[in-house]
N, C-alpha and C positions, 0 to 999 in steps of 0.2 A: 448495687454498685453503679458509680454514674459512668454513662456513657463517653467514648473518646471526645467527642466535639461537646461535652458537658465538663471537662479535667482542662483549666488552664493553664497549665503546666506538666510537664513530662515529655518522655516517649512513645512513640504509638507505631506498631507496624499497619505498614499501607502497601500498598501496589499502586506502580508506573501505568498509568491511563493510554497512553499514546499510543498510536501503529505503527510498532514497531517490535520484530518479533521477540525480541529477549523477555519481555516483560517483566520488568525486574521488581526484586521486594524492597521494600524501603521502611527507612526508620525517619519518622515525620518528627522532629522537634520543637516543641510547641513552650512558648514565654507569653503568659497575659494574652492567652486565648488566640492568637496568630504563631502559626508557623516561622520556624527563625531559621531553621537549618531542615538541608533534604540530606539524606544517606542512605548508602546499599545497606543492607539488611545479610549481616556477615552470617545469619542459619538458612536462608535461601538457598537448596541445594545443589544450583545452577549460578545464578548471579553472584551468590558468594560474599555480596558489601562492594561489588565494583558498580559504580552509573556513568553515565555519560553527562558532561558537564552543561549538558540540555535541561537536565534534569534536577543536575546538582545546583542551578542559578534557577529553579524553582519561584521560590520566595518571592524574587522580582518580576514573575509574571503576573502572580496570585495579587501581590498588592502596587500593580501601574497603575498608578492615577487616571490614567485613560479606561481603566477596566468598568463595566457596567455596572451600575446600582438600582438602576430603576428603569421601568419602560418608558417607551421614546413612542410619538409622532412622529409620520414629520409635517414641517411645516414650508418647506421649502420644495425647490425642484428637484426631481430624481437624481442621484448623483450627485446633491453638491452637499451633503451631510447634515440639513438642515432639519432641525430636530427636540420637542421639547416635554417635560418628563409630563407621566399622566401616572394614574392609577394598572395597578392589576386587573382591577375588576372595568377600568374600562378599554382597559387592552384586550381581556376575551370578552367582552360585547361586542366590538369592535369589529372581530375575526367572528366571532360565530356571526354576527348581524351580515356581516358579507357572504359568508360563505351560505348561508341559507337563501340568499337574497339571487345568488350565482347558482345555487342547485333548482330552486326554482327555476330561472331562466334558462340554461346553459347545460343540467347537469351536472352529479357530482364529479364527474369525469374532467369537467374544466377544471378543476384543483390538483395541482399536482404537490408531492411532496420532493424534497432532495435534501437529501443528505449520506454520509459516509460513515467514517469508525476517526474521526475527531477525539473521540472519547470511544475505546475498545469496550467500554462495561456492557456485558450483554443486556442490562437492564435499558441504559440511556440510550445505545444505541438499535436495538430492534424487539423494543418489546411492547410496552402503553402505546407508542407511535406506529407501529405496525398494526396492533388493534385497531386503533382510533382509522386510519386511513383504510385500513379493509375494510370496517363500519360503515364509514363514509361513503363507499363506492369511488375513491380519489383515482386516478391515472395512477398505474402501478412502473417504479422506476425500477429500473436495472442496475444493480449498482453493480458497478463492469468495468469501473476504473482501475482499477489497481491488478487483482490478480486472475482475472475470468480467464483469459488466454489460455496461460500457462496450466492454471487448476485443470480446465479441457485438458488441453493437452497431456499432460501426467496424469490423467485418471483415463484416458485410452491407453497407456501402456501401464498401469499400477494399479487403475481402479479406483482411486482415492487419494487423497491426502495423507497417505501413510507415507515415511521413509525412516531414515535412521535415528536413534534417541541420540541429539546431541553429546549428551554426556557420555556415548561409548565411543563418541570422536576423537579421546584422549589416545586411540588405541593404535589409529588411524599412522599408517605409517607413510603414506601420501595423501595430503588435501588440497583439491582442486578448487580454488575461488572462480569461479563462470558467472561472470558478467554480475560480481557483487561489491560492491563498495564496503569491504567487511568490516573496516575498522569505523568508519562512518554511521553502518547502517544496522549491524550487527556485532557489536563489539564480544560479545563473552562465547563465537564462535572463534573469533583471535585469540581467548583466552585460553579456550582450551586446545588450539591448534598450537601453541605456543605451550604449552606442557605436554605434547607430543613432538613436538621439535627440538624438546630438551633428551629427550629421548631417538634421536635419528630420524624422524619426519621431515621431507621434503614439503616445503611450499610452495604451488603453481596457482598464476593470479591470472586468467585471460580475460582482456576487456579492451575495449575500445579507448581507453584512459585510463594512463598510468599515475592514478588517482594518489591515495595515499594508502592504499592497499597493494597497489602495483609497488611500490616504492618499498613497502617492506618482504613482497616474496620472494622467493631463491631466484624464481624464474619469470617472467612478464612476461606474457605471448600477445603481442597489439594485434588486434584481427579487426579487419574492416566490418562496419554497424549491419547488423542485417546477417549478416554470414556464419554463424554460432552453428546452425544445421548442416551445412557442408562440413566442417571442422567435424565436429562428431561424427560424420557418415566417414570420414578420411582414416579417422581413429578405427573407427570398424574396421575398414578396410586393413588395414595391417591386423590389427589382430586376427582377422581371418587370415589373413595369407601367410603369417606367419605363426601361425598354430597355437594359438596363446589362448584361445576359446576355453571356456570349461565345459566342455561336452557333456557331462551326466549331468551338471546343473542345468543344462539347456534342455538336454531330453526329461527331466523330470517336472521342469518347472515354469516351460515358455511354452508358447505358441509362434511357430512361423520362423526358426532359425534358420533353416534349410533356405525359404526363402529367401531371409534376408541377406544368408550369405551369400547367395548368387548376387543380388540386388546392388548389392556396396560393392561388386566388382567395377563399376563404374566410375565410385569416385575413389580415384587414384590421389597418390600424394601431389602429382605436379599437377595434375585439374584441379583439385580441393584448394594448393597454392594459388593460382589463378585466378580463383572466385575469393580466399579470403585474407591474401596479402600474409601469410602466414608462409614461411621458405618450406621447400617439400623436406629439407634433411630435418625441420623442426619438426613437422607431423609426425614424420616417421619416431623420431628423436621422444614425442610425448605419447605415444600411443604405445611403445617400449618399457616405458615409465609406469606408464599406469596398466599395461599387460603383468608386470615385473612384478610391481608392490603389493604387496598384500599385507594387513588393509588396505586400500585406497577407499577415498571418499569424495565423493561431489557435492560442492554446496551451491547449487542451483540458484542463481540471484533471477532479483527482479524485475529489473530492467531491459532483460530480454526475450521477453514475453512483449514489449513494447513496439512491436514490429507488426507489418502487415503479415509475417508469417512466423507471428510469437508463439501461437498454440502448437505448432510442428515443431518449431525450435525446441520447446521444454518437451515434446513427446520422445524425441530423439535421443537429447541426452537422456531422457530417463532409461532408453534403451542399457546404455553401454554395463552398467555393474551387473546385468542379467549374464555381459557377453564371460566376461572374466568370473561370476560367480560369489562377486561381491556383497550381495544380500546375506549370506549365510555365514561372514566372516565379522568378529563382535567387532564394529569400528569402521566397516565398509558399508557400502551403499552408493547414497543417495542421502539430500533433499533439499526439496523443493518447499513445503511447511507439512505440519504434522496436525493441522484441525483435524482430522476424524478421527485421531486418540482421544481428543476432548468435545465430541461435536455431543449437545446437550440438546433435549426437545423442544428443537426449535418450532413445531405447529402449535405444542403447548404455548410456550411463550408468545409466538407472534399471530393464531388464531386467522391464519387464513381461511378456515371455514366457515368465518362469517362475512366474505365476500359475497356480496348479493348477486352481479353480473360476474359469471367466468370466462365471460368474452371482455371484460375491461380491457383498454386499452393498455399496452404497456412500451415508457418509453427511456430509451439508452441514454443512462447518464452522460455520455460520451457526446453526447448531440443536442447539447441541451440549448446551443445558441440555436441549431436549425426547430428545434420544438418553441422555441420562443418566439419565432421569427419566420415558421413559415410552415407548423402545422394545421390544418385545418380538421374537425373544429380546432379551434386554440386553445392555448393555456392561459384562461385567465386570473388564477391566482397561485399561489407558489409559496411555500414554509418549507425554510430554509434552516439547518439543522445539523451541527457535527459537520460542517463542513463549509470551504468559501470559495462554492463555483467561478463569483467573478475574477480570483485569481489564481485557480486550480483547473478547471475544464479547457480543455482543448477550445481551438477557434476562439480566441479569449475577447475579442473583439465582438466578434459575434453574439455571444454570451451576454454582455455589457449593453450592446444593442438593444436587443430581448429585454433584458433587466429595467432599461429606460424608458421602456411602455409607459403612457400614463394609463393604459387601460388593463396594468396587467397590477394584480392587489398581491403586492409581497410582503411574507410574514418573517422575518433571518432572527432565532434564538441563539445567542452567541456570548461568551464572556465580551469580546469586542464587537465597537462598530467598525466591522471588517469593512473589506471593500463590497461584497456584497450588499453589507446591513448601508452600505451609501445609498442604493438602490431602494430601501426598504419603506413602507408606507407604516409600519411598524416593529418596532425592535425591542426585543424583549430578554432580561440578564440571564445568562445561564447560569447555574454552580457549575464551580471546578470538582473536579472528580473526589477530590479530598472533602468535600461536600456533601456526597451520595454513599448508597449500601450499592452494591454492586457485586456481578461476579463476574470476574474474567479467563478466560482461556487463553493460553500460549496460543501461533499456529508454527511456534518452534521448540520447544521445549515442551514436556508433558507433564506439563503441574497446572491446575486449579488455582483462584485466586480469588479469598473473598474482600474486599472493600470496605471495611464501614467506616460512617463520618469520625471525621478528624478533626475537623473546626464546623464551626455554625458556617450556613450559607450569609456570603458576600451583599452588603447591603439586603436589597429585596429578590436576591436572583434565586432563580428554580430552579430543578433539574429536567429534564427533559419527560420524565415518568410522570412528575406533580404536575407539570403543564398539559398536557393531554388528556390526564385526570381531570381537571377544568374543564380544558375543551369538551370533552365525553358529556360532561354535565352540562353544560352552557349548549350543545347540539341537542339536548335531549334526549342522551342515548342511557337508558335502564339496565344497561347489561350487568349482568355480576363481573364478570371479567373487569370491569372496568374499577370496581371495587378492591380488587388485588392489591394486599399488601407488596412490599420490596421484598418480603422475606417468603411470602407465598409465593411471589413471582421467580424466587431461586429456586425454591424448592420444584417448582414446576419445569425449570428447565435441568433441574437433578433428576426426577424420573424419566428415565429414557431407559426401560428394560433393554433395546434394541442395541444399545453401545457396552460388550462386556468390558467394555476399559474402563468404565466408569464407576464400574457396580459396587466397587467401594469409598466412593466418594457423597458425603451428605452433606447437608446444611451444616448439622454437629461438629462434624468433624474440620471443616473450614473456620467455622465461628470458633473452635477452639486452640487451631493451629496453625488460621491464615493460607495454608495449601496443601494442596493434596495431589499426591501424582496417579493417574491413571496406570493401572495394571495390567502391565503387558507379561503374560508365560507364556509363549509360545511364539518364533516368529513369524512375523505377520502375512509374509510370504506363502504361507503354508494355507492359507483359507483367505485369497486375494479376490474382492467386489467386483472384477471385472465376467463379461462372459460366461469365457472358460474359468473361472479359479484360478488360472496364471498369468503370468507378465506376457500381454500380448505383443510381441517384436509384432506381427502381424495382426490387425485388427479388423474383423470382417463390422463390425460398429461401426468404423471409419469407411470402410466402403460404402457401406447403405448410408453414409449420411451425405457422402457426394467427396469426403477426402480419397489420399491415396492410400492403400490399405498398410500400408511400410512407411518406414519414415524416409522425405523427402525434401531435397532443396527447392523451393522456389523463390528467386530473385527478387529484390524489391522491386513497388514499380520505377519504372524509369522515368524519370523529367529531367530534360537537359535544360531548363528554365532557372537555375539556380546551380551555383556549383558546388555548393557542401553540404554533406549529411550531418543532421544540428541532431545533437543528442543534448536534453536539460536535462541533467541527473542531478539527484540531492547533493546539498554540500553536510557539513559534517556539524552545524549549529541551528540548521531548521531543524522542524519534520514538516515537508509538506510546506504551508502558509504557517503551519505552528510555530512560534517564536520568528516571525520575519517583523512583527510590529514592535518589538518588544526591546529595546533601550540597548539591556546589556547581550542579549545574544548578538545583535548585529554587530555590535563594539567586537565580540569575537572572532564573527566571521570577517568582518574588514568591508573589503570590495566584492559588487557582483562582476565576474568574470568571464571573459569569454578564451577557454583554450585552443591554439592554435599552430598549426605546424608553421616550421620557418621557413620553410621553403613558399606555403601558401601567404605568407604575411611580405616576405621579400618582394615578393610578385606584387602582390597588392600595394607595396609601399609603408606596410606598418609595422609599426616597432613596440617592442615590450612597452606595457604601461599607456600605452596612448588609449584616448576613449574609439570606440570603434559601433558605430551604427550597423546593425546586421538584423537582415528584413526580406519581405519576401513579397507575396501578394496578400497573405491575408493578415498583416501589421509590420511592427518592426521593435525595436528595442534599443537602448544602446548601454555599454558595458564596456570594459578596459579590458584592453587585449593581455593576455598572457604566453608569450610568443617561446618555442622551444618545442622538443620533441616527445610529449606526451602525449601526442595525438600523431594518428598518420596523414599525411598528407589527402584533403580532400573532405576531413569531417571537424568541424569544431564542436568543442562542449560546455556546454555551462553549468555552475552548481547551484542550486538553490531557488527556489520562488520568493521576490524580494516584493516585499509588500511597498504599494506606490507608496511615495513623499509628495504629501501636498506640499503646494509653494514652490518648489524648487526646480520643477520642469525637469526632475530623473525620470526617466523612462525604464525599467527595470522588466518589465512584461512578456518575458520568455513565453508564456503560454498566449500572447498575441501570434506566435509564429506557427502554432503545433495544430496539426490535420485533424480534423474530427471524422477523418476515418474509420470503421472498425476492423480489429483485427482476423486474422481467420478461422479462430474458434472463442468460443463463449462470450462473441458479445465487447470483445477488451479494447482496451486503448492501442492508440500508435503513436504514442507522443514522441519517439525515437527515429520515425522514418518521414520527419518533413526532410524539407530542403531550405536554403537562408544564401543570399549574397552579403559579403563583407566588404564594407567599406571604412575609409578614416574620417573619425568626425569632429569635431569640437572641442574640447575637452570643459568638462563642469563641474569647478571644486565641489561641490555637492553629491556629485558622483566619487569624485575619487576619493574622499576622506568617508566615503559610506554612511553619510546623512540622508 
């Protein structure tokens, strides 16, 4: 029988590649061997046949005329895109000629690699590529961007990446949106809170922007950026003093209640109001609510882990369903994401035991302008992969700096010449996911997901598994591993005796049904990865590692050098840089925006619509104001990482403003707690009609 990407004509199921947790199933419609139409996949037992219109305008990503076909030179100066086509075979000569040339002199250690979940397929993203660079002896990266905080933090009170199976959220008779853009970021968590509110479900959305999730819940609680920890200790606080606790759950199944209840005598409703602009009769008013409801659910977003004290923030809430008893009621909880239902063996897959030095260096993707720009030894070459640090990485400026080394050899594999691949001394096409075999895991939903090609690969472009492949050979590396089929390479991260959620989940069985859900009998609370085997309210792990052993507020830092707390949160047509170069997503999203209270714009002099320059010491931007009260007074927000426009002198560069700080557990980003001054600037049709 011929295979999907061999049948030019029909339907074919697939899965949604991107980072983002729904990962939804799709039906790929294919005419004369190209893709015509994307769709939900209506037996997906989660997704249902619903996508997001990111998804569903597909087609015009896969075939933009700007998209790669062949490897690139360059032939010009760093940054100015200058570029002209060569061979495969002498694009890895090229790279291996270097990097041999640089390990000789320098060390393998001068090579760094970076990249993210661009592409979620466990295959493209950490498998031949993790091989090859642990082979290598390369600088080993942190990838810390996204969720490291928070993960810390919820696996000191949880253990792990367990929490609730979305789908028993239907049952949920209060759902707490905390600090998530759910209609944006997560849509088939609105799906199924919306067939629980046809049913008498309350919706509460608290965030710092009353986004277009705030705009659809019963209730909006605006709380100032940073402060999400005090709010939950507040909530504590009533439910202890007003007796709402579940005591046997507590005595059977935590560590440190006793504690904690003394502990949260502190933060009171009018102190907790104080610190997070949130009125006391509302604390009191939601912590009633969610003592009251049963089910209640929390759905722990992302963005608030973005803070210099994100890993405490998500420690915190993850406390409160232990307080009420919520784990043991079908539809209560928590979460935060659910990777250890599907965590798959990942030493198999990515063979860190063929790291030669265990003292390698290893450096935080978070900091990648200061590694570029001011590690010693240095990083002299860099392959770039699933991801586009010069418009994603914190200190974006800095980053860019680095990148325009003539002495730094960059390798960027990418459907596009992003803005990274401007920087690049070589560029090389990737396949899109519809391309590859692959297998994916939720870290929301608990299904499996296998991949296979759908169309032939895009001109001469590779996947990221076939490229390393090469490289492996072109270094002179003999390993079998490196010989690993795509289908060996599943199979390998399928055996994981260690994970019993998985244990019915095979190759077979994916290849014959496209998903498979991990097997949960028992709940999971009952044999919890931490310590003690329970939810630790109190963590003696958190003391010996230098935290406070309870969960605690600590203030952002203070700089009175800027007066607004800049939050860039996604808008609802990216993901990430994904679709920001791409024609018809930006025609959707419109204008990049900056939102603003009117009280802070009055002051200032600026009025809805005008363009507004907002900048600080480590760059600046500019963007059109959106002037009104979805923001509090004191912090503006922006949606979206908008991919520059050459020509046109838009300035769009949100991550020129953002710290490269790290957060206070595992390593994470702070892209939420700079500071920015707002000013009125110029206004340039270019900017406003979102060219």
């Amino acid at each position: 029988m011929k295979s999907y990407a061999e049948q030019p004509n029909g339907v074919f199921s697939s899965v949604c590649s991107l980072d983002c947790p729904d990962q939804c199933g799709l039906l790929i419609h294919k005419q004369d061997g190209k893709i015509v139409k994307v769709e939900g996949d209506p037996n997906h037992p989660v997704t249902q046949g619903n996508i997001c219109n990111k998804v569903r305008n597909m087609p015009a990503r896969l075939y933009d005329p700007q998209r790669l076909q062949y490897p690139l030179k360059r032939v010009g100066k760093k940054g100015e895109g200058e570029f002209e086509p060569i061979s495969w075979d002498e694009a890895i000569e090229t790279i291996a000629s270097k990097w041999k040339e640089l390990i000789a002199e320098a060390g393998p250690q001068s090579i760094l690699p970076y990249s993210f979940y661009g592409n979620m397929g466990r295959l493209n993203a950490e498998s031949m590529d993790l091989r090859f660079f642990h082979r290598l002896g390369a600088s080993r990266l942190e990838r810390t961007i996204c969720n490291s905080a928070g993960g810390v933090g919820y696996s000191y009170t949880m253990g792990a990446a367990l929490g609730t199976d979305p789908e028993d959220t239907v049952h949920a008779k209060l759902h707490i949106m905390w600090g998530i853009n759910t209609i944006s970021t997560n849509m088939h968590q609105v799906v199924l809170a919306e067939k629980a509110r046809k049913h008498g479900a309350k919706i509460v959305v608290i965030d710092v922007h009353k986004n277009r999730t705030g705009q659809w819940a019963d209730w909006f609680i605006p709380i100032r950026p940073g402060t999400d920890t005090a709010l939950a200790l507040g909530m504590m606080h009533v439910l202890f003093a007003e007796g709402m606790e579940d005591t046997a759950f507590l005595e059977k199944y935590t560590v440190g209640h006793d504690k904690l209840r003394e502990h949260v005598r502190a933060y009171d409703p009018a102190t907790v109001s104080a610190i997070t602009g949130v009125p006391a009769g509302d604390i009191v008013k939601l912590a009633r609510l969610y003592g009251e409801t049963s089910p209640s659910f929390i759905r722990i977003g992302n963005g608030l882990q973005h803070h210099d004290n994100g890993g405490m923030c998500i420690r915190t809430i993850a406390c409160l369903p232990a307080i009420t008893g919520q784990w043991l009621v079908k539809g209560g909880g928590a979460l935060k994401g659910n990777s250890a239902y599907l965590l798959y063996n990942k030493p198999a897959l990515q063979r860190p035991d063929v790291l030669a030095d265990p003292a390698t260096r290893s450096i935080n993707m978070n900091q990648l302008g200061q590694a570029l720009t001011e590690l010693d030894p240095p990083v002299l070459s860099l392959f770039v992969y699933n991801c586009n640090p010069a418009l994603v990485a914190p200190e974006g400026n800095k980053v860019r700096s680095g990148l325009a080394r003539e002495d730094l050899f960059t390798v960027v594999h990418d459907l596009f010449a992003t803005e990274t691949a401007q920087y690049a001394d070589i560029v090389l096409p990737a396949t899109s996911s519809f391309e590859n075999t692959d297998l994916y895991t939720s870290y929301w939903h608990l299904y499996m997901q296998l991949q296979q090609p759908v169309i032939a690969p895009y001109g001469e472009s590779k996947s990221n598994v076939e490229v390393f492949r090469l490289l492996a050979k072109a270094m002179g590396f003999t390993d079998p591993m490196f010989a690993d089929s795509d289908e060996e390479l599943i199979r390998q991260a399928l055996d994981h005796p260690q994970n019993p959620y998985i244990q019915d989940i095979s190759y077979e069985t994916l290849a014959a049904n496209h998903f498979a859900k991990a097997r949960v009998t028992t709940p999971f609370i009952e044999n919890l990865p931490t310590p003690s085997g329970r939810i630790e309210l109190y963590s003696s792990r958190m003391e010996a590692a230098g935290y406070p052993p309870l969960p605690t507020y600590t203030p952002l830092p203070e700089d009175s050098s800027y007066p607004y707390l800049f939050i860039p949160g996604p808008n609802h047509n990216f993901l990430n840089s994904t679709f920001s170069n791409n024609e018809k997503h930006v025609s959707m999203e419109k204008v990049p925006r900056l939102y603003m209270n009117e009280q802070d714009a009055q002051a200032a002099g600026i009025a809805d619509g005008d363009l507004v320059r907002v900048f600080n010491d480590r760059g600046e931007c500019e963007l059109v104001a959106t002037v009104g009260d979805s923001v509090l007074p004191g912090v503006v927000v922006t949606q979206g990482l908008w991919a520059d426009v050459p020509g046109t002198g838009a300035r769009h560069f949100v991550n020129a403003l953002t710290p490269d700080r790290v957060a206070d557990m595992g390593g994470g980003a702070t892209f939420f707690s700079g500071r920015v001054a707002v000013e009125k600037g110029q206004v340039q049709s270019a900017i406003v009609n979102g060219k």
